[in-house]
N, C-alpha and C positions, 0 to 999 in steps of 0.2 A: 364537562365532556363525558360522555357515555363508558362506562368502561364497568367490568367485572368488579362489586363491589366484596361480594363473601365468596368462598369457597367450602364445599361440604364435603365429608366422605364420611358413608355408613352402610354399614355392613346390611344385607336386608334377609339372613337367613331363615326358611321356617322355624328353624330353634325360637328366634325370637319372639314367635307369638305362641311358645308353649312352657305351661309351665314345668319345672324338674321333674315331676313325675313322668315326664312325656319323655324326660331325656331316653331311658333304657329303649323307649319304644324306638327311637330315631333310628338307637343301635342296632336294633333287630335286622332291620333294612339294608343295614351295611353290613351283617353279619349273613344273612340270607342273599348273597348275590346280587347286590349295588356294584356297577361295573366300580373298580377299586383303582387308582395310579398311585407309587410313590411319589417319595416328594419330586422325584429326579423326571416323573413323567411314561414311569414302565409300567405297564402294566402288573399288578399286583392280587393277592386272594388276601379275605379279612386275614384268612389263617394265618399267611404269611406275615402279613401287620403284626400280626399278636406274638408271633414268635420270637419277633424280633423288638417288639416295643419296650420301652426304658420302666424296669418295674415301678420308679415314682407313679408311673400314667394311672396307676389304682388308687392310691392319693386323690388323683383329684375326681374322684368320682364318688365323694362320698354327698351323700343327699345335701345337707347344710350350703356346703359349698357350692352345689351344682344351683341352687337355690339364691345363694346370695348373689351367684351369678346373674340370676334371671332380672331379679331385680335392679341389678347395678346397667345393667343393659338395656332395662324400660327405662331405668333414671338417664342414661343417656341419650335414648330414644326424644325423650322430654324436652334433652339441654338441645340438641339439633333442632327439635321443633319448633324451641323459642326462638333459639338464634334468627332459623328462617323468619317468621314474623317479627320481627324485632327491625330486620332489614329492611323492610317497606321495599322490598323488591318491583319493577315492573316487569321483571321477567325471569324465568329460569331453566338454566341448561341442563337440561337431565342427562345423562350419560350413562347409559344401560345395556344390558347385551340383554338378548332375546334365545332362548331354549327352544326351537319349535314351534313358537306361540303365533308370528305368525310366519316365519322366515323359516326356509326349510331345504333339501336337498333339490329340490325343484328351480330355487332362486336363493344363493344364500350370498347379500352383500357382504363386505366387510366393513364398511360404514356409511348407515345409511342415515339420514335426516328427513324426520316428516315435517310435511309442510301443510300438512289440513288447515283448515281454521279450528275443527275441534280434535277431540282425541278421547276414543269411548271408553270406560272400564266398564265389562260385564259384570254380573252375579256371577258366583263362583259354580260351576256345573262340576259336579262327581258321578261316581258310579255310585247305586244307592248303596252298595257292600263297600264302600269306602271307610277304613277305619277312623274312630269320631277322634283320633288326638290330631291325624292328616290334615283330616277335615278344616278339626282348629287353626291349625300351623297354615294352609293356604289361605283361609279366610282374611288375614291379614290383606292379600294385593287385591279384595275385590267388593264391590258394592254388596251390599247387603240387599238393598231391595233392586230397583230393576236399573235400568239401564242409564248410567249419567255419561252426559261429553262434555270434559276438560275442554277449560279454552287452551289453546297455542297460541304462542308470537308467529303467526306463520310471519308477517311481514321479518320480523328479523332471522327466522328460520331461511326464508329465501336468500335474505342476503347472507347468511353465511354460506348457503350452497356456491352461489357467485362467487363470492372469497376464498373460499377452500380451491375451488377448479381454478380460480387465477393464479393460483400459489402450490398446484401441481397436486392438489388430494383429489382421486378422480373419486366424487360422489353421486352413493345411489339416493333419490330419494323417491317418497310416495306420497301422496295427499290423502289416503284412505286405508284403514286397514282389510285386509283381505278374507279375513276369518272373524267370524264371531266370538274368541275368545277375547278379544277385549286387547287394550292395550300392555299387556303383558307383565312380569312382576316385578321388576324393577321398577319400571316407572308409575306400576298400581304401586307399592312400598311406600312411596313417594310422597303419591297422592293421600293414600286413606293414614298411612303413620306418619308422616313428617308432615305434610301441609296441613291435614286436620281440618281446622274452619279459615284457616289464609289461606285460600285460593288465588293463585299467583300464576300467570300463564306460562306456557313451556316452549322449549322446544327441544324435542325429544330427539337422542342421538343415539341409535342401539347402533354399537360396535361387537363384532362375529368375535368375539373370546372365546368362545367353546369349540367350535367345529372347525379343522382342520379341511383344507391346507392353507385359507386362506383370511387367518389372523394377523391382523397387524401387528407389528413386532415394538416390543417397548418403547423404542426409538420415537417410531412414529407416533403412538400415543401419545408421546410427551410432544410432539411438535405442532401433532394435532391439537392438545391443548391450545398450545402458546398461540396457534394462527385463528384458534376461536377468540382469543382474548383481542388479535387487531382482527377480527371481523365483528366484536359487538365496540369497540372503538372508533371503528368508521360508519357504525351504525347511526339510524335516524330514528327518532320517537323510542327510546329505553336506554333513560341515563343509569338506570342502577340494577344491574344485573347483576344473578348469582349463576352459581355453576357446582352441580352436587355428582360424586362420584356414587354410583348404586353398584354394591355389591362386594363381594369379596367378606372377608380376606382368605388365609387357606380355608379349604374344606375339599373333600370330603374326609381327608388324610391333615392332621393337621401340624401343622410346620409354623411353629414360633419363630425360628431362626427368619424365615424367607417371612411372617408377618411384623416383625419388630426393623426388620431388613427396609421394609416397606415403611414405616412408621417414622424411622430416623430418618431417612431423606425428607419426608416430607417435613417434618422440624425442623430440618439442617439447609431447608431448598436445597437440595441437591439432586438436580436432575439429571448429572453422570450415572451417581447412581441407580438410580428409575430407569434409566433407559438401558443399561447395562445388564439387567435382571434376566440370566440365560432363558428363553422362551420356554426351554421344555420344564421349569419349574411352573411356569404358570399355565397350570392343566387342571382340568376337572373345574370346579368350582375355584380352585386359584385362582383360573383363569381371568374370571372377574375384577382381580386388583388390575386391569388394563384401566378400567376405568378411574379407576383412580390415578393412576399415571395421568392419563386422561385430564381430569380435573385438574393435579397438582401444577400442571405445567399449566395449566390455564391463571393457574392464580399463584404463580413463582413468586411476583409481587408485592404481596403481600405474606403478612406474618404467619406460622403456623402458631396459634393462640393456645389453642386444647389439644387435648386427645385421650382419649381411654380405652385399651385394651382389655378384652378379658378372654381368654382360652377358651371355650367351653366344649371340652371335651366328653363324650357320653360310650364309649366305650374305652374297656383296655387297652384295644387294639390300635389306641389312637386315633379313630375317628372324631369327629366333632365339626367344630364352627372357629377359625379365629375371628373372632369379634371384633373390630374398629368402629372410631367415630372419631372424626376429626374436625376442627372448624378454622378457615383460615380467614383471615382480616385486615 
């Protein structure tokens, strides 16, 4: 019978494609007027952060550390990769939220599914004055040479649209993207660092995490899950599908409490908790653990097997990346 065989969750921050040296530079960004939220969702100044930051937070910023980090975060990078390939997947549910790339104040869903038959990642376009660490850190979500198209599951992409509108999710979706940036970084992340040489079709779910007012609320993330999990069980042709959450955990502000908060539910299945998670914590790049919510409830069924966390913070002020990776089974 068809059903949701893995479950993924990984963090897909530019940190991760830079090494410690790059950390200070990340900082400069958030120290020079990176629009800033506490954890609570207010609006904040780096100064502010710093003022008020736990002086351990210089601790962890000494080079070694910021370092062993990078590493232990490619190693994990690695373990998600295998995992994927190991599954002999026929298909996989990408769950990603979109910055801009191609959804915007113009038309911004709150959860949309494409349903292309393919799905393009560009080359990565900067300004030539683009600094070369930036540079590195985005090259991660994008083709290096010219233009490739990912295949999709459209066939089961559609039927999930079907099934979600039977079961009261009103969904946007598209067969095309709109913009020539390509299919965006989440689910490039995906593509060029987790799938690697398994090429495994998709079907791509970008959920509106970032932009207010009209983010889906925890609840529904996790419900959304669960009604993906019986819409690839009533599905036809893809007995063994996965389902990977892209993104998160805190940033740009980083909050151990609300990512370890994150981490034990998914260990413990506990989707009270997950759906529980006051909205205005998940803001900025938080915002992103939606998807994960996302995933977890799609794969409650299964075991939560792994997981590795690591901090990595790059300034005093408490900026950084909370790092996850999870794998469920």
């Amino acid at each position: 019978m068809p059903d949701i065989v893995l479950g993924l969750g990984t963090s897909h921050s530019p940190m991760l494609n830079s090494p410690a040296e790059d950390y200070p530079k990340h900082a400069e960004i958030d120290a020079k007027g990176r629009r800033l939220l506490d954890k609570f969702g207010r609006p904040t100044t780096y100064g502010d952060l710093l003022a008020n930051a736990h002086p351990a937070i210089k601790d962890e910023l000494k080079f070694e550390l910021m370092q062993e980090r990078v590493e232990k975060c490619n190693a994990s990078i690695q373990r998600i990769a295998r995992e994927l390939a190991d599954a002999k997947l026929d298909a996989l549910v990408v769950i990603g939220d979109d910055q801009n790339e191609q959804y915007a104040e113009d038309n911004m869903p709150a959860i949309l599914i494409y349903t292309g038959e393919t799905i393009a990642n560009n080359p990565l376009h900067m300004d030539e004055d683009a600094p070369e660490f930036w540079r590195r850190a985005r090259s991660q979500y994008h083709e290096e040479g010219g233009v490739r198209e990912y295949p999709v599951a459209s066939k089961l992409a559609l039927h999930m649209v079907d099934h979600l509108m039977d079961q009261g999710f009103d969904i946007s979706h598209s067969k095309r993207l709109g913009k020539d940036t390509g299919e965006g970084h989440a689910f490039g992340f995906v593509h060029r660092r987790i799938m690697q040489d398994s090429v495994i079709p998709i079907v791509p779910v970008a959920i509106n995490t970032y932009c207010a007012p009209n983010q889906p609320r925890p609840r529904r993330c996790y419900q959304l899950g669960q009604e993906i999990r019986k819409a690839v069980r009533s599905a036809t042709g893809y007995e063994r599908v996965g389902i990977v959450g892209s993104g998160g955990l805190s940033h740009f502000y980083l909050d151990e409490e609300l990512d370890r908060r994150v981490l034990d539910a998914c260990r413990n299945n506990d989707g009270e908790s997950l759906s529980t998670i006051p909205p205005a914590q998940l803001n900025s790049g938080a915002s992103e653990i939606r998807n994960w919510i996302t995933a977890a409830g799609a794969s409650e069924h299964l075991d939560n097997q792994w997981q590795e966390y690591y901090p990595c913070y790059r300034s005093a002020a408490g900026t950084g990346c909370g790092a996850g990776f999870a794998v469920w089974r």
